[in-house]
N, C-alpha and C positions, 0 to 999 in steps of 0.2 A: 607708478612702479613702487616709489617710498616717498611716503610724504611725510615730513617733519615738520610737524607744525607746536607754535608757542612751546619750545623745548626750552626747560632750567631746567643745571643741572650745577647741583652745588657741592665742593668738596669744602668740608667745614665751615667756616665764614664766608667764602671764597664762591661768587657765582662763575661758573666757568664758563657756561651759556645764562641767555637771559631773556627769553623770548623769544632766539631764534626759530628759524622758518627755510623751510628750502622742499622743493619737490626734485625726486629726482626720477624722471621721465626714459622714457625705452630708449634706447640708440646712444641715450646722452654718454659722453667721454669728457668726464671734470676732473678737474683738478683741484684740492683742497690743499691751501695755501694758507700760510702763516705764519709768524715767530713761534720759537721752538714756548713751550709751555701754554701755547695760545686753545690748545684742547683737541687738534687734528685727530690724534691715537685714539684720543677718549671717546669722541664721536663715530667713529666708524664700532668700537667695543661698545658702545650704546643702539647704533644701531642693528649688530648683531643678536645683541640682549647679554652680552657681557652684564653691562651696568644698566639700571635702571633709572629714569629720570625723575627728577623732582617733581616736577609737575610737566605738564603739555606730554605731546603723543608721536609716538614714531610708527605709521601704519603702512604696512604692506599686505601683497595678497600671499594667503596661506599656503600654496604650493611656490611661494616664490623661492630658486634657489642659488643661493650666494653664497661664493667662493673667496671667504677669506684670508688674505696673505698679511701674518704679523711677526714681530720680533720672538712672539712666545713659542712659535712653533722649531724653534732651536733644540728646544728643550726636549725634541720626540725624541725617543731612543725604538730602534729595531734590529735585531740582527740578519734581519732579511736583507737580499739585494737591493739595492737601490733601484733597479729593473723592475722588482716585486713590490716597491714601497709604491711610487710611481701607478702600480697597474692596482692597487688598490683604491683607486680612484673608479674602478669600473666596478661599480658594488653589484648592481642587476648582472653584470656579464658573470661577475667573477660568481654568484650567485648557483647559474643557472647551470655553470658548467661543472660547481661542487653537486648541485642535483641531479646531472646526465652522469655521474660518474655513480653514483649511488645506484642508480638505477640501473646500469651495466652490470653494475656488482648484482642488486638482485635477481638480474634475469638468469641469471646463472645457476637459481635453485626457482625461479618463480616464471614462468610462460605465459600468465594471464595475458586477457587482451590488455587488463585494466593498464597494466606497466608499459605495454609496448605502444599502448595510446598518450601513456604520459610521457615518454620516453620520446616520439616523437613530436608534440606538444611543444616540450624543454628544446629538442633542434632547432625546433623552426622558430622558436621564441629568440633562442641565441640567434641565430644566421640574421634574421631581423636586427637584430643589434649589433651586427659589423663583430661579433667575438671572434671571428676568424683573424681579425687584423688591428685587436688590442695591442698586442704586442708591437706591433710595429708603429704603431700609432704612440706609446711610449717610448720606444728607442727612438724614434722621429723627435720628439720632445728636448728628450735629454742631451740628444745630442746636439741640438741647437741650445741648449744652456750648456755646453762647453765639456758632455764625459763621452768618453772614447766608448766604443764598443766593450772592450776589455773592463773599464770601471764599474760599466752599469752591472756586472755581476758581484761585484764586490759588495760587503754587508755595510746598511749605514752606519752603523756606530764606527767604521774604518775610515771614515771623512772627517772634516775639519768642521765648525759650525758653520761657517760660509756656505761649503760646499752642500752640506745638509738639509742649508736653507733653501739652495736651485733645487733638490728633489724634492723640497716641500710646493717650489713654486710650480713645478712639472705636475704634479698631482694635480696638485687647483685646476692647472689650465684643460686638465684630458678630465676632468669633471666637466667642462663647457657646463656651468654655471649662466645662471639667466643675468647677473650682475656679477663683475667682479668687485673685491675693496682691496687693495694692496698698497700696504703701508712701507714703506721705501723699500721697491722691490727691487733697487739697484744697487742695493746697500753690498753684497755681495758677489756683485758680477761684474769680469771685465768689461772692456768695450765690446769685445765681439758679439760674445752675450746681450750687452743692453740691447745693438744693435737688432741682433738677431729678436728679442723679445720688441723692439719698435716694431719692428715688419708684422710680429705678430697679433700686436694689440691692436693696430691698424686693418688689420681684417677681423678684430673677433664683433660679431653681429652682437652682443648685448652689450648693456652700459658697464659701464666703467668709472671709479671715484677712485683718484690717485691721491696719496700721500708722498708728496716727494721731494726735496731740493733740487731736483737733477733739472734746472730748466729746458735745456734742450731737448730733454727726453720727453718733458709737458708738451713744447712744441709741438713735438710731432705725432703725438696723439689725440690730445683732448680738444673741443669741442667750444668746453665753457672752463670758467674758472671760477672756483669757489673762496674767497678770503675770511677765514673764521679770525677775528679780531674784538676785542672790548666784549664779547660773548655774543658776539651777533653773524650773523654768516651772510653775507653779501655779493651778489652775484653778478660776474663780467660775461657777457654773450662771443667769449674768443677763447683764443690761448693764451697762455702766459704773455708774451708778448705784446697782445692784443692788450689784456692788463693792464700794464705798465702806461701803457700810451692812454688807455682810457682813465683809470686812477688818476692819472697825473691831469687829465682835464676837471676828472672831479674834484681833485682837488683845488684847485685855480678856480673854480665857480665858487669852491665851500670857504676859500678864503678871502675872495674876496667879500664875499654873504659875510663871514664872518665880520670882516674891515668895517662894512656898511653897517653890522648892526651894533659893533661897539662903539663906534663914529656917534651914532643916535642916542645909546646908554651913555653918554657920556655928555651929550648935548641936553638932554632930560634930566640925568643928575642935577646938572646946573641951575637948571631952572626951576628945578624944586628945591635946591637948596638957596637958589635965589629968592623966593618967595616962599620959603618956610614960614619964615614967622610975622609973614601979613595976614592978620583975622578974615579981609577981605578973600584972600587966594587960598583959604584952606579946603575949601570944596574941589576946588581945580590941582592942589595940589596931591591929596589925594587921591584924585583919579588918577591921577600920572602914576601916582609909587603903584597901585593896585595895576594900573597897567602893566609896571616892569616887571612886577613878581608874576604876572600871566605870561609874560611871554615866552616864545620856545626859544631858550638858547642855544645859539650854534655852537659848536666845538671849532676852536681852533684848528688847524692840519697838524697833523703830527708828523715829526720827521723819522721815516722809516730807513734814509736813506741816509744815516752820518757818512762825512766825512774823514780819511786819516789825521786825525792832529797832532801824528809823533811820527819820527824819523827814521830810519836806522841809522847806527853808528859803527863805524869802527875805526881803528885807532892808524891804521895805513893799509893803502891798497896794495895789491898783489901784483905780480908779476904777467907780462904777457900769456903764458902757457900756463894753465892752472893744474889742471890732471891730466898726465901723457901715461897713455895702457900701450903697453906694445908687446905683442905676441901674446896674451890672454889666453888659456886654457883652463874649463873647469868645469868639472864631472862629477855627478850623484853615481852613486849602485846603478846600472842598467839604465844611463839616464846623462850624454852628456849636452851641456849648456852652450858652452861656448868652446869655439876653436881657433887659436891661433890667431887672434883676431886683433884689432890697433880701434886707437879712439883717442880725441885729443879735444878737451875742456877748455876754451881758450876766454880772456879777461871781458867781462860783458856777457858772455851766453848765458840764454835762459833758455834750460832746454826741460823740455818734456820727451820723458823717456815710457814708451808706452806697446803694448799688446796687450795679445790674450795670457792669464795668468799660467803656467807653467811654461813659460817661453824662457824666464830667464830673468826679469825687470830688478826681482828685489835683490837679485844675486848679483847684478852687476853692481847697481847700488849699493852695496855693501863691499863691495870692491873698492868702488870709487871711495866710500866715504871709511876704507882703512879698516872695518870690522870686518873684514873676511878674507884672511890669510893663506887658507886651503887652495889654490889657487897657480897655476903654472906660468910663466912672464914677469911682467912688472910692470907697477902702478908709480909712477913720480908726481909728487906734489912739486908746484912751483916756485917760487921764489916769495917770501913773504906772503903766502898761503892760511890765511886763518879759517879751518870749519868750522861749523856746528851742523851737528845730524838729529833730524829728526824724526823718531819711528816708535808704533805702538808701542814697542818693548819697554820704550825708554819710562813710561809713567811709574816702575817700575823701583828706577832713582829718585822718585819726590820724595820729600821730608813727610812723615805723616801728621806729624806734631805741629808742624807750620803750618801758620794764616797762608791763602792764598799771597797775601799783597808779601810777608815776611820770605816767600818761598821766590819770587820774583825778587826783592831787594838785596838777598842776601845772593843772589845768582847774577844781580845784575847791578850793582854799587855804586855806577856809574850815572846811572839815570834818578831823575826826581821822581817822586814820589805820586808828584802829576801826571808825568810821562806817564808811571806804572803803572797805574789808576787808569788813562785813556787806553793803552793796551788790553786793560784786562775788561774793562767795559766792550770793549769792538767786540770781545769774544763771551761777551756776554753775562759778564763779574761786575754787577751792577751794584753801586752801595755798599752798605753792612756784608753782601757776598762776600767782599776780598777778607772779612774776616775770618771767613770760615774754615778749617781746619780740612788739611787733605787727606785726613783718613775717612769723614762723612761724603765725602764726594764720592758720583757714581763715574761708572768708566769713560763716559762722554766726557764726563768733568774733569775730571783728571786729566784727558786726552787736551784737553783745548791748554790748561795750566801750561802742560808740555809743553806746544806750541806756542805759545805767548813767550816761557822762557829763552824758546829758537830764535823769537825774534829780537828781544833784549840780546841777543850775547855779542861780543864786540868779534864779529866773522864779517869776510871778506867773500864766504864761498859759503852757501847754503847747500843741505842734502836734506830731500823735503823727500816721504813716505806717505803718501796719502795722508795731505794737511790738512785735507779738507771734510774731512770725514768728524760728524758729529754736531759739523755747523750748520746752520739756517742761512739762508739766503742771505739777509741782509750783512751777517759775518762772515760769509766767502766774499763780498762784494770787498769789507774791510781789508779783508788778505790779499785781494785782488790787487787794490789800490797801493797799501805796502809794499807790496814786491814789484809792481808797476817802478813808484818812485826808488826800488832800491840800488842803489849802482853800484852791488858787486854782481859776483856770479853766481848760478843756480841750478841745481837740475834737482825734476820734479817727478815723482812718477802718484799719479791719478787719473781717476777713472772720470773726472765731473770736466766734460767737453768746454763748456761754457770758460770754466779755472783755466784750462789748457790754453785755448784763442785767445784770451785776453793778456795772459801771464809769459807765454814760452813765442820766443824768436827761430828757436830749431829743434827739432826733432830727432829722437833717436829711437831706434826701433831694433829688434835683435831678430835676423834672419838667414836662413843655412848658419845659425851657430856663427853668424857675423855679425858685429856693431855693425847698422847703418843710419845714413844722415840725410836727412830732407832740410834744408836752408831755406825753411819758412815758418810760418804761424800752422798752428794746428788745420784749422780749416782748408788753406793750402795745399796741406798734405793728402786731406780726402778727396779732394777733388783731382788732386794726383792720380793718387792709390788707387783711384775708383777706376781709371782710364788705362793705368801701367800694364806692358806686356808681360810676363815675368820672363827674366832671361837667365842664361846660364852667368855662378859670378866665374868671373875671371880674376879678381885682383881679390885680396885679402885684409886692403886699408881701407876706410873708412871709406862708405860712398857718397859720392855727394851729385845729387841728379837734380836739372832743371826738368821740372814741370812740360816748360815750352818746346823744348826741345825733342820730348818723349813723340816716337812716331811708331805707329802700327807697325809690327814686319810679322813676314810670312812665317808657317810655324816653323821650326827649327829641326834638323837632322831627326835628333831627339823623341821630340814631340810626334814628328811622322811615324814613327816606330813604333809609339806609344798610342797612338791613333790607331794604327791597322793593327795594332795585339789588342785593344778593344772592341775593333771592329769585330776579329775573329773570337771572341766572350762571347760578343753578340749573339755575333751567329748561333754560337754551340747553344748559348738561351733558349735562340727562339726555339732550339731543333728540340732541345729539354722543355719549354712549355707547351710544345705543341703532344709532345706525347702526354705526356703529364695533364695537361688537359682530357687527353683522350680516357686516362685512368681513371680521372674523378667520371667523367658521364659512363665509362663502367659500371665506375662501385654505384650511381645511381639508379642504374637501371639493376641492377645486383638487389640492392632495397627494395626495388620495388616488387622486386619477383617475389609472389604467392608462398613460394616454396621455402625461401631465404625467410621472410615474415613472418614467419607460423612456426619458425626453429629458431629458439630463443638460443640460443649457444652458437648458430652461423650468424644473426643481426646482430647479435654482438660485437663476433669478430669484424665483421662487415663492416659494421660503424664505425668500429676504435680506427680502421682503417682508410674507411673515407675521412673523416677528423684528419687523420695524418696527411693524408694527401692533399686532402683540401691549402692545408696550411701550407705543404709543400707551394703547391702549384700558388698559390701569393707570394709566398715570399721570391720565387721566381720573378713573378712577375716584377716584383719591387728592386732586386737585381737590376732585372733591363732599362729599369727607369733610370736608375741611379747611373750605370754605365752611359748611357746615349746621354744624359744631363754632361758627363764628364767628358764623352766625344767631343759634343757641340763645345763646352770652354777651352778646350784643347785647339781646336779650330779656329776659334778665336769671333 
């Protein structure tokens, strides 16, 4: 499908590849992995034909067609629907239907056969192409990347660049592309969304080369794994997972090969320096040095996986109760959050606060962490309660004039200079970096400074904003391990599942406009969530539900209600496609008649009219599906 072979590819001095090689084969689902600057982006913009290589070749076959997903496509500006941007992914459809419209138009002064042979031509060329059910095959899309009915008419330039970004990823996917390349295409989507896009890449029939940090999300699609490193690209026959467990044995073979062959240079040194300067041993000993300088040197293992070797601090612990909410109300324009609702932060929690984005997440968060006033009830801190909040805005407060290391020391006084130093290395401020000045810094950069700062500050009670956003694996692993060992309190709101399980003890989730509580590890909670019946709430304090405990029951008053007024949609459906059907094979035989055919002003009318009904009678039909889909959950 693409074969890459002896690919350099050098920016300045700087080989970024060096020989690499990789084929990448039909059905394959990989994953391209690596430390962030290690050339992931650049490779996939190379094999696009972005960039061009130094030397070696990236060859595919000329009808190949590949489906792009990158950071640049933020940049699109349209004032068209987001519905419209979406359905411009159907180029041949959208095509065929701006030519059957032309051609309507001319029959109106023009009755040749020539037109009403092309005219029918253009139908049956569209119907062949499913044109009847583009539309819905893009509403189906989008609405699984997380926009309501109501949004998808809305222009894009009226979105945020996140949001921007799911109708860039909705396009690509209703392109059904022979390969996809998506370069962290979770960067903007909640859970629901990722989810939803799992399910979906797990069924799509061509390959797939991901660029992602999200390991969970590698898991459960890809195939192989690809690790671009030193400029070489090396290949694991698993998933991320699989990785981990196989690297880690290649490792252990390569070091100990290594052990055994400095063991030998080191026994050989000896004995040419032992017998350097005997006239006799100069033949022998030359062959030894000529042998050393022949041989292939191993490399050492490199450690990809450091350790925390700093602390947090603060200066005394807090109080039993950290953050108590009680009665909570808070409402946008046509749009309320929260109601009435209670929540209690107590000494030790590590909670991950989590949904789909417009639920409420950063609103309460901002609650809890005292930036957001507008708000009905009350919020109390606890007793010797020290925060520090962290959120994009905040990059906003860095000094620009300050070194990175000068912008940490003068925020954090308290710590050495080592300390500083190992913080800002985890996040990837390696060397002569901490000198650098935070006004050349890009927004990633900045983003992690911020974060480094959160963790230096002498708090008791962390308020984390998606921390994890900008980092590389082996630096979420670092924050992992930090907030693992740190023994105040915490709440977290992120989207990277892996952060969540390893970091958060409890769960909070915002539902009917109520705080609720799951008293477990993330994972926990989907295996819950996945099984949960939903029930009417009754109480308005925080929930707190076992798992074990959860038992099936029969549907509720409610729901039976809600059952047979669906049932009765139904019916009236079928009673509406079944005539509706009867209309379309009308207006067909309508087309067909001699008399209609030969009168270009009735096959006109005729047509614009079957089109309509046509479309009617699907999306009918898409109705009944979606209804009977909702009976059966409702039933349970």
């Amino acid at each position: 499908m693409i074969s890459i072979n002896n690919l350099t590819f050098e920016i300045g001095a700087r080989a970024l590849y060096d020989e690499a090689n990789w084929h990448i084969k039909p059905g394959d689902k990989a994953g391209l992995i690596g430390a962030n600057g290690a050339g992931k982006s650049t490779l996939l913009k190379l094999i696009v034909g972005d960039y061009a290589p130094t030397s070696g070749s990236i060859s595919m076959a000329k009808d190949l067609k590949i489906g792009y997903l990158n950071q640049d496509l933020l940049s699109y500006h349209s004032e068209k629907s987001i519905l419209y941007v979406a359905m411009e992914a159907f180029t041949r459809q959208n095509e065929l239907h701006a030519e059957i419209e032309v051609l309507l138009k001319k029959l109106e002064t023009d009755y040749s056969d020539d037109i009403l042979n092309k005219l029918s031509d253009k139908q049956m060329e569209f119907e062949a192409l499913d044109g009847y059910n583009i539309e819905f095959r893009a509403n189906e899309i989008l609405a699984g990347l997380g926009f309501s009915q109501e949004e998808q008419q809305r222009p894009l330039a009226t979105f945020s660049g996140g949001w921007r970004m799911r109708v860039m990823l909705a396009r690509i996917l209703l392109q059904a592309p022979d390969i996809l390349l998506l370069d962290e295409p979770t960067n903007h989507l909640d859970l629901p969304s990722i989810k939803w896009l799992e399910n979906y890449l797990q069924g799509f029939e061509g390959a797939i080369v991901i660029v992602s940090h999200d390991r969970y999300f590698l898991d459960r699609i890809i195939n192989k794994t690809v690790e671009s490193k030193r400029g070489k690209l090396t290949l694991y026959a698993g998933n991320y997972s699989f990785y981990l467990e196989e690297k880690s044995l290649r490792e252990e073979i390569q070091g100990n090969q290594f052990k055994n062959q400095q063991a030998k240079i080191k026994q050989e040194e000896k004995l040419i320096e032992r017998f350097r300067a005997k006239a006799s041993k100069a033949k022998m000993v030359q062959s030894r040095i000529k042998a050393l300088d022949k041989m292939d040197k191993i490399s050492d293992v490199d450690d990809d996986n450091p350790e925390v070797n700093f602390s947090f601090k603060f200066s005394k612990p807090s109080g039993r109760h950290v953050v108590t909410l009680e009665n909570i109300s808070k409402s946008y324009p046509n749009l309320e959050i929260l109601r009435d609702t209670d929540g209690l932060i107590e000494k030790g929690d590590k909670i991950a606060l989590i949904g789909a984005n417009g639920k409420g997440k950063s609103t309460l968060l901002r609650i809890v962490a005292d930036a957001d006033s507008d708000y009905k009830g009350t919020s109390v801190k606890g007793h010797n309660v020290l925060q520090t909040f962290f959120a994009q805005h905040q990059l906003e407060a860095l000094h620009l004039e300050n070194s990175i290391l000068q912008e940490l020391q003068n925020f954090a006084p308290k710590h050495t200079e080592t300390e500083l130093r190992s913080i800002l290395g985890s996040f990837l401020f390696t060397g002569d970096d901490v000198f650098k000045k935070i006004k050349v810094l890009s927004g990633g950069e900045k983003s992690r400074v911020a974060l480094a700062k959160a963790l230096t500050a002498d708090a008791n009670f962390l308020v984390l904003d998606e921390p994890t956003n900008h980092l590389d694996m082996a630096s979420v692993n670092i924050l992992i391990q930090a907030l693992q060992q740190y023994e105040g309190t915490l709440i977290v709101v992120s989207h990277d599942r892996y952060f969540l399980e390893h970091v958060a003890n409890k769960i909070w989730f915002i539902e009917d406009k109520e705080i609720k509580e799951y008293p477990g590890t993330y994972e926990e909670y989907e295996i819950w969530n996945s099984k949960r019946v939903q029930k009417p709430v009754v109480e308005k304090k925080v929930v707190k539900e076992e798992p074990k405990k959860e038992k099936k029951v029969a549907p509720t008053e409610d729901n039976k209600r809600l059952i047979l007024k669906k049932n009765k949609e139904l019916a009236q459906l079928e009673q509406q496609i079944a005539l509706k059907e009867a209309d379309v094979k009308e207006l067909e035989i309508q087309l067909a008649n001699e008399e209609i055919y030969s009168d270009a002003t009735k096959l006109q009318d005729i047509t614009r009219k079957y089109n309509s009904t046509k479309a009617e009678y699907q999306q009918l039909q898409n109705d009944w599906e979606r209804i009977a889909e909702e009976i059966i959950e409702l039933e349970g």
